[in-house]
C-alpha positions in Angstrom: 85.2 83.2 109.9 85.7 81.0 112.8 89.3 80.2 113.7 91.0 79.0 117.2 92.4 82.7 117.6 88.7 84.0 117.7 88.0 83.8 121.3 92.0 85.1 122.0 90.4 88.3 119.8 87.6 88.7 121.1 89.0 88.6 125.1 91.5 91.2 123.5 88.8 93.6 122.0 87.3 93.4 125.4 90.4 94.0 127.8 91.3 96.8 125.5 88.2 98.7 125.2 87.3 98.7 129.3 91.0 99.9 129.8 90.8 102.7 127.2 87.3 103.7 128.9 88.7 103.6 131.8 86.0 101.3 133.8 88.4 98.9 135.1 89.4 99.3 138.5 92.8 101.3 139.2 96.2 99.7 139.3 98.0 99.4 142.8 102.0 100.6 141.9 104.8 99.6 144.9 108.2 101.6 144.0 111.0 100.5 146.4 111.6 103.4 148.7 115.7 103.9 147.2 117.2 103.7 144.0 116.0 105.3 140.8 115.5 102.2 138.3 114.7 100.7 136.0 113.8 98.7 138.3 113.2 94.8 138.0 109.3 94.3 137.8 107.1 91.2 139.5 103.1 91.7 138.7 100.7 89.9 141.0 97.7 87.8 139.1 94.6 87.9 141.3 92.5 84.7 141.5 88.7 84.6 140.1 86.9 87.8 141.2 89.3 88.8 143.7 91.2 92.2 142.9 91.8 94.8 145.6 93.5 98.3 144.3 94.6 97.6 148.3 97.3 95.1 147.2 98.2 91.6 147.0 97.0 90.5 150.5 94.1 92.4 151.0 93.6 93.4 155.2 97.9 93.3 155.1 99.0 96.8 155.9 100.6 99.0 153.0 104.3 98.9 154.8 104.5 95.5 154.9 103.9 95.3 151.1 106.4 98.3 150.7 108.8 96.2 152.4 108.4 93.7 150.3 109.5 96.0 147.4 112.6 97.4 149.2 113.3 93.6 149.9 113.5 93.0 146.6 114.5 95.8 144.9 111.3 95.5 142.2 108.4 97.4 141.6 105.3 95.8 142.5 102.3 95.9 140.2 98.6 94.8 140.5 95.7 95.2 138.1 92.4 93.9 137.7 92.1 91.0 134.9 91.0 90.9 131.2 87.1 90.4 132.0 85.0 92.5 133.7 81.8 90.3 134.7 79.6 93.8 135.5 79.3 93.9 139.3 83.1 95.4 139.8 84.4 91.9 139.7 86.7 90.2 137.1 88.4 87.0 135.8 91.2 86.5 133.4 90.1 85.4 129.4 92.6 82.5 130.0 93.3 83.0 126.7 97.3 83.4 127.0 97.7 85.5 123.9 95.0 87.7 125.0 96.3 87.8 128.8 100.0 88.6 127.9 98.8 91.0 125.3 96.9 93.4 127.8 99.4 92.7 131.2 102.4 93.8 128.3 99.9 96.9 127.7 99.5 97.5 131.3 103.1 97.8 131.9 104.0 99.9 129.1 101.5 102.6 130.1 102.9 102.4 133.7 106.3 102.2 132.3 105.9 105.8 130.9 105.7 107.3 134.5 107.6 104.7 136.5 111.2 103.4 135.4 110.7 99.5 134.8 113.4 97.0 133.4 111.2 95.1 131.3 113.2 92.7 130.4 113.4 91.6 134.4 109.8 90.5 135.1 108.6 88.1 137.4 104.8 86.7 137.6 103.1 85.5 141.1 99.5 84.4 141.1 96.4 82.9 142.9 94.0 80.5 142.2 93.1 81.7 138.3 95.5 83.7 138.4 98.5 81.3 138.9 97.0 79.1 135.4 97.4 82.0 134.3 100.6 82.9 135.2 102.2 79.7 134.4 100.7 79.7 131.2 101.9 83.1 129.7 105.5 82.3 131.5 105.7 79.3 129.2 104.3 80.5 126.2 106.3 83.9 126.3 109.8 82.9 128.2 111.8 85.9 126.6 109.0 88.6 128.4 109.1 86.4 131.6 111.9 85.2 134.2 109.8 82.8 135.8 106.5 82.6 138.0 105.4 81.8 141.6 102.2 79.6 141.3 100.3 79.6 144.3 97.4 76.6 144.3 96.4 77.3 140.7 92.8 76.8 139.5 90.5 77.8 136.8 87.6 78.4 134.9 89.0 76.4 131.4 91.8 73.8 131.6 95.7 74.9 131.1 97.0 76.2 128.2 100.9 75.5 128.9 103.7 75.3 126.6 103.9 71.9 125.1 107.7 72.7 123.3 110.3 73.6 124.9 112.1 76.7 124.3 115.8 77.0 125.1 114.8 80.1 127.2 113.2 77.6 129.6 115.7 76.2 130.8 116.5 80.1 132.8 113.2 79.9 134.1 112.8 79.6 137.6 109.1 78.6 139.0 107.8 77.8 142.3 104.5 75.4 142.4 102.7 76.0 146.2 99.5 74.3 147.4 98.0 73.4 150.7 98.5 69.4 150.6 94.6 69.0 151.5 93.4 71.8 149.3 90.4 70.4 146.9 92.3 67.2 145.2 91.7 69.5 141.5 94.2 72.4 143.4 96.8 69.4 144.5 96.7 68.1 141.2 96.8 71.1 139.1 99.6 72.3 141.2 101.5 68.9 141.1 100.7 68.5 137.0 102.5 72.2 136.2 105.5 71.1 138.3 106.0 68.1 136.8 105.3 69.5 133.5 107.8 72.9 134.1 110.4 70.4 135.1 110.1 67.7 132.9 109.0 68.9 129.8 110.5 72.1 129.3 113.5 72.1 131.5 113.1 74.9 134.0 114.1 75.1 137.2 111.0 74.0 139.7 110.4 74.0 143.7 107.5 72.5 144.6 106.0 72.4 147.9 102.6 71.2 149.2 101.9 72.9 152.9 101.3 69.8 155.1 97.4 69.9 157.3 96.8 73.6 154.7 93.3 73.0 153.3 92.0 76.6 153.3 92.1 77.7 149.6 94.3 80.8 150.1 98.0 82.4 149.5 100.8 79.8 151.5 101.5 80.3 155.2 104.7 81.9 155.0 104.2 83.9 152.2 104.5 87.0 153.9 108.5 86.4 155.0 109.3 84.2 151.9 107.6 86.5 148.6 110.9 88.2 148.5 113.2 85.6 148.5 111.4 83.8 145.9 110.5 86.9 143.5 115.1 87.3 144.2 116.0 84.1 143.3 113.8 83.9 140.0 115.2 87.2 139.1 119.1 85.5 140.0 117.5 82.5 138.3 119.9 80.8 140.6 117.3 78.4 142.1 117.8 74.9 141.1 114.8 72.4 141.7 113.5 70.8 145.1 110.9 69.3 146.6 108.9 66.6 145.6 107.9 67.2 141.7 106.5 63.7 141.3 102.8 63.4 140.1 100.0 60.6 139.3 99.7 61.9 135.9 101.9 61.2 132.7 104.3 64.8 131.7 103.1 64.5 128.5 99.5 64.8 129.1 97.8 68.1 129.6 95.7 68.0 132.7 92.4 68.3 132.7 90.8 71.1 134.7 87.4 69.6 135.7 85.7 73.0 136.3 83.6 71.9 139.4 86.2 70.2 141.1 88.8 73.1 141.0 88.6 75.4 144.1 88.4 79.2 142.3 87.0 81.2 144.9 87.4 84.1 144.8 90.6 85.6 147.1 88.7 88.4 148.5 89.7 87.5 152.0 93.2 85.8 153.0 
């Protein structure tokens, strides 16, 4: 029986049978230093081969990540994607029923030591891992607040929502590229703000960092993560920046697999 869920099921069989074997890399858990939860949750989406159980900015030290969660009062979570590729590495199905499936599983087993408010969760992502992000946030608005989207890219082209939902309109995303990343980064970036904006009514920031063409996280994102991960929690943001892109909102963009930058974000 062939059916458009199959390869969803598949990824899912997959994701589910490394994590019960336990051959997936571990987890990387940030609890803010006071309070005693639940506490609001925002889970970082590595790019294409690129997890570090070190954090979210690999070679940043471990109290400037832990200050980021006492910044914002939310636990931060990491975990290797959906698809082990058999030399350590792995990439996300892009199969947004099969990725939200095993990130919800991922929480709820941390959830059973850790005291999370699941109904507060925030997504920020690289590369892969911001499609990804952007895609599940749409598709699944009531398990999602919103999503930071830093110079998205992939294997597959998006898989966005195409109806809007009236949960969309408290969504808060913020779209960040380097303005002379690879043209296929720009657009990709450009085409989901639009699109967020536009078509589904959420609240949207775009910015492209002017002279950034290294494929990597945004320039200040070491002093702004907190503030953005707090205002889509608020959802208090309203939208800014230039949202305006060569592309029609109605149209999904097409993610021309050689001319999207996925490197992996080993290195900052």
């Amino acid at each position: 029986m062939k059916s458009s869920l199959y390869p969803a099921i598949v990824a899912i069989l997959l994701a589910f049978a490394s994590l019960l074997h336990g051959e997936k890399a571990k987890e990387f858990v940030i609890v803010p230093s006071t309070g005693t939860g639940p506490f609001p949750v925002a889970v970082w989406l590595h790019g294409y081969r690129g997890y570090s159980d070190s954090g979210y900015f690999p070679g940043e030290t471990a109290e400037a990540m832990q200050k980021h969660a006492d910044q914002m009062g939310a636990v931060i979570i990491g975990f290797p994607a959906t698809t082990d590729l058999g030399d350590d590495t792995q990439q996300w199905s892009e199969e947004p029923v099969a990725d939200h499936a095993y990130i919800q599983s991922r929480l709820q087993l941390i959830g059973k030591n850790v005291k999370l408010d699941l109904r507060r969760v925030v997504l920020f992502g690289f590369s892969e891992g911001a499609m990804v992000a952007a895609d599940i946030a749409t598709l699944y608005p009531a398990n999602y607040r919103g999503a930071i989207l830093m110079s998205p890219g992939g294997v597959g082209d998006p898989k966005v929502a195409k109806v809007k939902n009236p949960l969309h309109a408290k969504q808060v995303f913020f779209c960040f590229c380097g303005a002379d990343e690879h043209p296929g980064n720009v657009g990709l970036t450009k085409f989901y703000a639009r699109h967020l904006q536009r078509v589904l009514g959420a609240q949207v920031t775009l910015k492209l960092y002017p002279g950034v063409s290294k494929h990597t996280r945004p320039p200040d994102f070491l002093e702004k993560l907190p503030e953005w991960v707090v205002a889509i929690l608020k959802t208090e943001t309203k939208s800014t920046g230039d949202t305006s892109v060569d592309k029609d909102e109605h149209k999904v963009f097409k993610n021309e697999g050689n001319r999207i930058d996925r490197s992996s974000d080993l290195t900052p």
